[in-house]
C-alpha positions, 0 to 999 in steps of 0.5 A: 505557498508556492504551487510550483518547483521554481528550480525547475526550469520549465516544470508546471507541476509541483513535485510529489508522492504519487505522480503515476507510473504509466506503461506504453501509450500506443500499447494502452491505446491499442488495447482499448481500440479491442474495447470499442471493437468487441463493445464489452465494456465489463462484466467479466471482460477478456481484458479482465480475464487475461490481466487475472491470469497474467498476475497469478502467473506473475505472483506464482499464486494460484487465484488472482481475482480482480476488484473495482478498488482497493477498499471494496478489496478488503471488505469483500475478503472479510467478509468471505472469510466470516470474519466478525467480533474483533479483528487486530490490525496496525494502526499504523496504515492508511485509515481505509484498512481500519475502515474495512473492518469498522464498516462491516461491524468488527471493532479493529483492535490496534496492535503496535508495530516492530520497530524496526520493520514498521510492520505489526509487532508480532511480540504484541499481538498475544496479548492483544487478542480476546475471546471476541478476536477472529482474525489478524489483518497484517499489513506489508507497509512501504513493501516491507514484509509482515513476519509471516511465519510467526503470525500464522504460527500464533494464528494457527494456535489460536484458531484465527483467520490471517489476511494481509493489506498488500497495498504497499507490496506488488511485486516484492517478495519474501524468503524468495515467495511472492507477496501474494501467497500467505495468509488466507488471502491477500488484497492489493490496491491498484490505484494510480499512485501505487507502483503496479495501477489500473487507473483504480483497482484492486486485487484479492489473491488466494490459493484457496479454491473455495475461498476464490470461488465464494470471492468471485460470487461476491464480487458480482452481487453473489451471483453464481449463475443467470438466475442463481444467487448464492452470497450476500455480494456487491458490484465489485467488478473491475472494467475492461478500460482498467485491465487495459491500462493494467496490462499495459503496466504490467509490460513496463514494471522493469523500468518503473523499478529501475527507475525507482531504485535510481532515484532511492540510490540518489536519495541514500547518495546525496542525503547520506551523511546529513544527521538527523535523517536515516531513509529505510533500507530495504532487503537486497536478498528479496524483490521490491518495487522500492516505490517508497521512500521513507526518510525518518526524521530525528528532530535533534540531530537535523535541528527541525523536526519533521512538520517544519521539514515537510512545510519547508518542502511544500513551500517550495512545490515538493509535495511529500507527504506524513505516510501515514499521520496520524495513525488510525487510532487519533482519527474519526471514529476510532479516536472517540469509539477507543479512546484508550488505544494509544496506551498500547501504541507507543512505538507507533505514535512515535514512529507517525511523528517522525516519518516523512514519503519523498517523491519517487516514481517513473516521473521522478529524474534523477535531477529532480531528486537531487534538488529535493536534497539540495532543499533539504539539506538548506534547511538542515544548514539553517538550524538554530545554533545549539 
């Protein structure tokens, strides 16, 4: 396999999801020369506190709390929120969103995605809740919204806690509300490949009072005091060096969107018109990053399906990357532990099999989209004769 894009003269690295957006140097490293001037390196740092407050600000939500990673994220959220028994969730998302519940002891009951947002399906959920069900975790997948409103409306009825995986959604909004604000709470990640990062981190955000208190606890091993320990609670404390590179981000998230929206432009430009492939649109009305771009793949209309698309595209140093395949429920442990799971997951195991994330980011040139078209398009104009 080749490890390079050979069509790009002078490119050392292969082309891929992920490669991270990054803010001003001179700004990150201004910031971290006040780390080793003031040597406060965590635990509640001033970086820290003002990156909090300068999201809450951002997202128009009242507690932005910020978390060591995206995984510690969800788990400390569950479990401030007592959920146990059994909790619904897409299998549709990356396997740490199943693993936070399976972690702590609560069985994640798959529930099918709508076709046409890829979120969970609102339609399927009544019928997949049981007297042993505490809570919904919805997922904002590719930053495309969860149907809020109807989920807290069945959540409202049934007595269930709703928290969302917002991983996918910093920075879009939803009937002109920032993501960040519905549900319980909302948890983010803030790894290197999302569009808004700290290096690795995370966020829970809530407009709860109690709940952010009992969150801010728990993520300092359930201290609320020198001596005084209130919640079974974890290191989940982010470090100054990551707030740094955090606001240095945030003072660049126009042009890290700018630059994803050229690139999605030039993907809908340039692919347009090839059958077989429809990229997700995006609602113009709302905010996104448009950090994702997600083309669907139907194996008759192009001629290959998407496993030979995505080994032509490796072949030739474009990483894209099956965002997400399989889906949680034909992984560990859950294709053992649910082995009947599938029979309510159609929609998802058909939508796994087409799904196919091209390169994006503030990394990404126009140029370099153009010739990621130009491979896929080779290989469309290959197709066997029918």
């Amino acid at each position: 396999m080749s490890s390079r894009f050979v069509t790009e003269p002078g490119l050392d690295q292969p082309l891929h999801v992920g490669r991270p957006n990054l803010g001003s140097e001179a700004r990150f490293l201004e910031l971290v020369q006040g780390i080793f001037d003031r040597r406060w390196l965590t635990n509640n740092g001033p970086l820290v506190i003002e990156l909090e407050r300068r999201l809450a600000e951002f997202l128009a939500v009242k507690h932005c709390l910020l978390i060591c990673n995206g995984t510690v994220a969800p788990e400390l959220a569950i479990r401030a929120l007592d959920l146990r028994g059994e909790v619904l969730v897409p299998a549709m998302t990356f396997v740490a969103t199943a693993h936070s519940l399976q972690w702590q002891g609560i069985t994640p009951v798959f529930c099918d995605i709508d076709p046409e947002t890829y979120c969970i399906d609102p339609g399927r959920i009544e019928e997949r809740i049981s007297d042993a069900t505490t809570g919904i975790l919805g997922v904002h997948l590719y930053g495309r919204p969860c149907a809020t409103e109807t989920l807290q409306e069945i959540a409202s009825r049934r007595g269930l806690k709703v928290l969302y995986d917002a991983a996918h959604a910093f920075g879009v909004s939803h009937r002109g509300r920032m993501i960040a604000n519905f549900g319980d709470c909302e948890v983010f990640s803030f790894h290197a490949t999302k569009f808004f990062h700290t290096f690795e981190g995370g966020a829970i955000t809530t407009n709860d009072d109690a709940l952010a208190q009992r969150l801010a606890y728990m993520r300092n091993f359930g201290f609320a005091g020198e001596d005084d320990v209130r919640y079974i609670g974890v290191n989940g404390k982010l470090p100054e060096i990551s707030a740094a590179m955090g606001l240095a981000n945030l003072e660049s998230l126009d042009e890290f969107m700018a630059a994803n929206r050229r690139n999605l432009e030039a993907y809908r430009r340039c692919l347009g018109g090839t059958p077989g492939l429809k990229l997700i649109a995006y609602d113009e009305a709302e905010r996104n990053n448009f950090q994702y771009v997600i083309l669907e793949v139907d194996r008759h209309a192009f001629g290959h399906d998407r496993d030979t698309l995505h080994r032509h595209l490796q072949q030739r140093g474009i990483l894209a990357r099956r965002y997400f395949f399989p889906g949680c429920h034909r992984m560990e442990p859950y294709r053992t532990l649910y082995a009947d799971a599938e029979k309510h997951l159609a929609v998802t195991d058909a939508f796994s099999r087409r799904v196919l994330a091209l390169p994006n980011g503030s990394q990404i040139s126009t140029e370099m989209v153009e010739m990621i078209c130009s491979t896929i398009r080779e290989l469309h104009d290959s197709r066997p004769e029918p």
